[in-house]
GUFI-809252 format. One record per residue: residue number from 0; chain; x, y, z of N, C-alpha, C, O in turn. Coordinates in steps of 0.2 Angstrom, whole numbers, plus 2048, in hexadecimal, padded with zeros to 3 digits. Example, Ala and Ser with C-alpha at 12.3 -4.5 7.8 and 13.67 -1.06 7.14 Angstrom:
0|A|842|7E4|827|83E|7EA|827|842|7F0|827|847|7EF|82A
1|A|840|7F5|823|844|7FB|824|840|800|827|843|806|828
This chain:
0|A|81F|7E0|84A|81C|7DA|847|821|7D4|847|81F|7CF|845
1|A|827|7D4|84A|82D|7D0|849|82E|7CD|842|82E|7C7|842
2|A|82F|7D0|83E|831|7D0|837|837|7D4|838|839|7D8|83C
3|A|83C|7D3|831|843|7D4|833|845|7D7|82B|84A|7D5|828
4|A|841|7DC|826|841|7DB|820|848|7DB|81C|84C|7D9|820
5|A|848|7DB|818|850|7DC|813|850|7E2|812|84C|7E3|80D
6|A|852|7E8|814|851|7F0|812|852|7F2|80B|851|7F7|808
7|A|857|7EB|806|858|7ED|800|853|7E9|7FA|854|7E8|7F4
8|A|84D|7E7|7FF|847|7E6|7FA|840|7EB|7FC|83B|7E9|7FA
9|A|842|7F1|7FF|83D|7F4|801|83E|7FA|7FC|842|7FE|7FA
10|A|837|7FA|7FB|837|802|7F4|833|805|7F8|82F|803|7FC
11|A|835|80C|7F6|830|812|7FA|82F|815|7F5|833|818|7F2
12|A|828|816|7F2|828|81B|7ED|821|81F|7EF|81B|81D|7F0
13|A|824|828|7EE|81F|82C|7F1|81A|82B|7EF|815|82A|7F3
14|A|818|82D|7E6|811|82E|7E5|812|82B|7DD|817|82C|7DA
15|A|80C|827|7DC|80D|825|7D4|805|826|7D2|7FF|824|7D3
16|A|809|82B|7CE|800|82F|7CD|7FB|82B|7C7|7F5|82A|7C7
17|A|801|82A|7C2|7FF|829|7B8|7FE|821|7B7|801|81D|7BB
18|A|7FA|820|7B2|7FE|818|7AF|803|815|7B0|804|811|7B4
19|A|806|81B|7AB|80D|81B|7A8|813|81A|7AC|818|816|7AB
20|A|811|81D|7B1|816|81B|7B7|815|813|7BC|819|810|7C0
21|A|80F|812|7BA|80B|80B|7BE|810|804|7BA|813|7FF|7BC
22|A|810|808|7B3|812|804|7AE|81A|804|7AF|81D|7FE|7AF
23|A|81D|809|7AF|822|809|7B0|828|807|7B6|82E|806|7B6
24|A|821|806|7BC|824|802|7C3|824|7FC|7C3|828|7F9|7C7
25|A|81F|7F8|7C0|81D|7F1|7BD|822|7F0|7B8|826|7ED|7BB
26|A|824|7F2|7B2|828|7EE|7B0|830|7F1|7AC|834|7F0|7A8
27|A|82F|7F6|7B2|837|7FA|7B3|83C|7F4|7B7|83A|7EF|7B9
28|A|842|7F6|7B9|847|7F5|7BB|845|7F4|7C4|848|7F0|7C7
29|A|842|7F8|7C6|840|7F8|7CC|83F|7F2|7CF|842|7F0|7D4
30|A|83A|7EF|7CE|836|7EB|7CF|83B|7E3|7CE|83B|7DF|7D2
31|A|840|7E2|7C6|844|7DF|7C6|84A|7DE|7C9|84C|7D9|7CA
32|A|84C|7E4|7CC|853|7E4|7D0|850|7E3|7D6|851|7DD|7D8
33|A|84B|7E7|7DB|84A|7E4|7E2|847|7DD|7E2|847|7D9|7E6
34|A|843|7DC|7DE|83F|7D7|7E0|839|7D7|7E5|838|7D1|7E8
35|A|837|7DC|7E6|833|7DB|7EC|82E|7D5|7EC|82B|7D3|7E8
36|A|82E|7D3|7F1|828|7CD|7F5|821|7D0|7F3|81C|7CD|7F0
37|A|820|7D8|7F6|81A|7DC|7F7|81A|7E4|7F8|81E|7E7|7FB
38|A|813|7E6|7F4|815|7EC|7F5|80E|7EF|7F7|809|7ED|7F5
39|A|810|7F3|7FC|808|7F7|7FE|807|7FE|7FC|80C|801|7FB
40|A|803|7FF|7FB|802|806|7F7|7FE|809|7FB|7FB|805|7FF
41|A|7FF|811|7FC|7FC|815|803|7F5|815|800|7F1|817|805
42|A|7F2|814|7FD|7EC|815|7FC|7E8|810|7F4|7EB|80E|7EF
43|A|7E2|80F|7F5|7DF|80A|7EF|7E1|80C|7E7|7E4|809|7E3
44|A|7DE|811|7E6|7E2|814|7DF|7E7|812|7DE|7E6|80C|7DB
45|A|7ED|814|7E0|7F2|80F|7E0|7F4|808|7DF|7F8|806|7DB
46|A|7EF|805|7E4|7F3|7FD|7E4|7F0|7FB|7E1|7F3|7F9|7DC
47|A|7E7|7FB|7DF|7E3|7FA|7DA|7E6|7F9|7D2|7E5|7F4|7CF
48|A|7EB|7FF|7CF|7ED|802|7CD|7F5|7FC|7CA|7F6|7F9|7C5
49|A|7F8|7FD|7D0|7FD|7F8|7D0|7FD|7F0|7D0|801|7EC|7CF
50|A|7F6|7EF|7D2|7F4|7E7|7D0|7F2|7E4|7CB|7F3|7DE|7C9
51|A|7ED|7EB|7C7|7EC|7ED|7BE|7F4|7EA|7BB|7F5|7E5|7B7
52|A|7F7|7EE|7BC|7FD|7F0|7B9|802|7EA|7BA|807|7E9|7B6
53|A|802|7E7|7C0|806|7E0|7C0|805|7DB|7BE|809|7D7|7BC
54|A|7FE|7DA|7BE|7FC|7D4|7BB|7FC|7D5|7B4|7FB|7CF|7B2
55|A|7FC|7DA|7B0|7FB|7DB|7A9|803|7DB|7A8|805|7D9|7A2
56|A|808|7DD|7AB|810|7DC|7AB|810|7D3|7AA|815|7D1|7A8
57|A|80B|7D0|7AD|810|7C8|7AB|810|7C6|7B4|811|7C0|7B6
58|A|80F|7CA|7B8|812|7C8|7BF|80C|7C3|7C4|806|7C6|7C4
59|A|80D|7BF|7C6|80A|7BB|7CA|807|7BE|7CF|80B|7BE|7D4
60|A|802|7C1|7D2|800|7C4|7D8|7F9|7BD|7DB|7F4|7BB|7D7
61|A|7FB|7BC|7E0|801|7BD|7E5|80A|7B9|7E5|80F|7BA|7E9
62|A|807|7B5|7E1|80C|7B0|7E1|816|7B4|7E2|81A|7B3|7E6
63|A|814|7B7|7DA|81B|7BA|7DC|81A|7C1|7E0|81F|7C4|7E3
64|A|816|7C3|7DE|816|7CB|7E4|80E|7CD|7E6|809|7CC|7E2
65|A|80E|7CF|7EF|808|7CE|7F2|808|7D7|7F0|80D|7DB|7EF
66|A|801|7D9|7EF|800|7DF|7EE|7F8|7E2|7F1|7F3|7E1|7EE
67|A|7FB|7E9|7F9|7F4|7E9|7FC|7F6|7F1|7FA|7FA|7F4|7F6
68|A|7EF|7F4|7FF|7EE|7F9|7FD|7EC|7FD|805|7EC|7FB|80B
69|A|7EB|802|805|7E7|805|80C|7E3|80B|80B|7E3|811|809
70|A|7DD|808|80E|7D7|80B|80D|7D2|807|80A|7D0|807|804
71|A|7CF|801|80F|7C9|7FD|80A|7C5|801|807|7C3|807|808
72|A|7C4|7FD|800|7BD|800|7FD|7BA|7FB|7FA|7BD|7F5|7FA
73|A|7B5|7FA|7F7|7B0|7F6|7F5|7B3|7F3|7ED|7B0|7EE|7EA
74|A|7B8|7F7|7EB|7BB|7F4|7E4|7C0|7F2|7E5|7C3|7F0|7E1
75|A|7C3|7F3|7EC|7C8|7F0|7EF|7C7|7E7|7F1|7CC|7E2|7F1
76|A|7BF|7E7|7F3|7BE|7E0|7F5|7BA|7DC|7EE|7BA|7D6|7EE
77|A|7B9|7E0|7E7|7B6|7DD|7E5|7BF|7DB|7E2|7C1|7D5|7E2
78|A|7C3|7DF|7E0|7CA|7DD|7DD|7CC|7D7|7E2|7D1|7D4|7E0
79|A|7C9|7D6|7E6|7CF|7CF|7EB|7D6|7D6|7ED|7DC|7D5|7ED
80|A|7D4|7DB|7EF|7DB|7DD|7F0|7DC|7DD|7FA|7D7|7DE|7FE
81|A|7E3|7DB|7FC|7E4|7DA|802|7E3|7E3|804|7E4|7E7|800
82|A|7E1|7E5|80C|7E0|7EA|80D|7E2|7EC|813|7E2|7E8|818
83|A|7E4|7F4|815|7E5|7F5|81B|7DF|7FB|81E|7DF|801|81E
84|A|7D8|7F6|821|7D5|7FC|823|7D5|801|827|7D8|7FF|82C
85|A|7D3|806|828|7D4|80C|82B|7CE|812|82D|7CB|815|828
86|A|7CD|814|832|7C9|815|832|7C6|820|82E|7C6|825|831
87|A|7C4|81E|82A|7C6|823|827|7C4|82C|828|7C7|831|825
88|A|7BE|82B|82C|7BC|830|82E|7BF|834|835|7BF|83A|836
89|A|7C1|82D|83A|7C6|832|83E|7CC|834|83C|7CF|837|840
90|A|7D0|832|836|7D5|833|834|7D2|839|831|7D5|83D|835
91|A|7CF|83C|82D|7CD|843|82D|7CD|848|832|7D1|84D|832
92|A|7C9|845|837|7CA|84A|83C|7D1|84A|840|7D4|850|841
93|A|7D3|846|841|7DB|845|846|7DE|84C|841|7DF|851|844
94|A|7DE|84A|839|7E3|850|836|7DF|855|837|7E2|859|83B
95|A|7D9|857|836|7D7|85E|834|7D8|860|83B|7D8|866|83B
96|A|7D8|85E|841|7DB|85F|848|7E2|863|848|7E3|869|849
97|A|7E7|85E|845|7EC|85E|844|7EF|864|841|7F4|867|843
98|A|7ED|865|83B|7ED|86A|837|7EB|871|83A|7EE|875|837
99|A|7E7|873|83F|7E3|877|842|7E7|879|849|7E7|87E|84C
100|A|7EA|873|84A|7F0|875|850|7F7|878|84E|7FA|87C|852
101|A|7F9|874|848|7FC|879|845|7FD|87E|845|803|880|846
102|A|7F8|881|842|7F6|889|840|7F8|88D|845|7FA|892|844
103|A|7F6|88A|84A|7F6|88F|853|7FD|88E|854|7FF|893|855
104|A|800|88B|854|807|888|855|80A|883|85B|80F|883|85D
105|A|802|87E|85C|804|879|85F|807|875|85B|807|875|855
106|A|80B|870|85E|80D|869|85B|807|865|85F|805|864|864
107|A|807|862|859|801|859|856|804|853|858|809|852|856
108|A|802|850|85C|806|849|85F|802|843|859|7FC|843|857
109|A|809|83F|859|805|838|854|800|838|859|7FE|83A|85F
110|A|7FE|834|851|7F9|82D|855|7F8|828|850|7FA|828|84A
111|A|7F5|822|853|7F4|81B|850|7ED|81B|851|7EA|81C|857
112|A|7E9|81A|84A|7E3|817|849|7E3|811|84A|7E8|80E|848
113|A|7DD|80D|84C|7DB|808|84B|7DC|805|845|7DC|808|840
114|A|7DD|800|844|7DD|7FE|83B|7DE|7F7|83B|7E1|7F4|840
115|A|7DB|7F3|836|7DA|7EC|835|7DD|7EA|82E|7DE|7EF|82A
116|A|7DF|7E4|82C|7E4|7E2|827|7DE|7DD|825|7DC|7D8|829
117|A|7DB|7E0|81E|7D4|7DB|81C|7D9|7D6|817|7DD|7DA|814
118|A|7DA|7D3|817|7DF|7CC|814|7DB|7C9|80E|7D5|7C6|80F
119|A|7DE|7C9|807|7D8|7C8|804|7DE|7C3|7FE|7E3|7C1|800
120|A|7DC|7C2|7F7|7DE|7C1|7F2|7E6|7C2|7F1|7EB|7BE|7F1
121|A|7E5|7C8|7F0|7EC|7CB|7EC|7F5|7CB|7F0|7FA|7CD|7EE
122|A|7F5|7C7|7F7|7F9|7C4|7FC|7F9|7BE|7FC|7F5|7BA|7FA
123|A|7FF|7BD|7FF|801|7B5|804|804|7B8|808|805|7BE|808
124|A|805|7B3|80E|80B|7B3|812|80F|7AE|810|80E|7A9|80E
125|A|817|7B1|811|81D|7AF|80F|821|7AA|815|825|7A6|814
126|A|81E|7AC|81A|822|7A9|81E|829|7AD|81F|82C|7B0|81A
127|A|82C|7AD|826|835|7AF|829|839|7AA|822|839|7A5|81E
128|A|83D|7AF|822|843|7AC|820|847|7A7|824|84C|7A5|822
């Protein structure tokens, strides 16, 4: 993408199941020490979730932090949230493939689906440093 990020503004958090926890990455420590620009969430639940929860923290979205998600869905576009779509029914098959060669004891080579960045509300662009 020719983007060069700051690795000490990038947060990786595996899975955020609860409120509690939505609530607690909004207006915990995290969020204030890295400062992130933007955060993407694997999936709508989530970022959904996480846009609820920032903007009731006080936080400007987009302004101070862009926030997408992956996996359009239809409360996805009604929220204005930015999106990464994907196609989702060969992404089933590619795994239940994958999973299936497994089993025999092949090895699964990646692959790259198709996917489209639906750009909506909840983003800007910031522009290079």
């Amino acid at each position: 993408t020719g983007l060069d990020p700051d690795r000490d503004r990038i947060i990786e958090i595996a899975t955020i199941v609860t409120d509690s926890q939505l609530v607690t990455l909004a207006e915990g420590p995290v969020i204030a020490i890295h400062q992130p620009d933007a955060v993407l969430a694997a999936n709508h639940d989530c970022a959904i979730g996480l846009l609820i929860t920032f903007r009731a923290a006080g936080l400007d979205i987009p302004q101070r932090m862009s926030v997408a998600g992956v996996d359009d869905s239809r409360l996805a576009s009604l929220l204005d949230l930015t999106t990464v779509k994907i196609p989702k029914y060969e992404l089933g098959v590619i795994a239940a493939r994958q999973f299936l060669e497994t089993q025999v004891g092949e090895q699964s080579q990646s692959q790259v689906l198709p996917h489209k960045i639906v750009a909506r509300g909840s983003t800007r662009f910031r522009g290079h440093k």
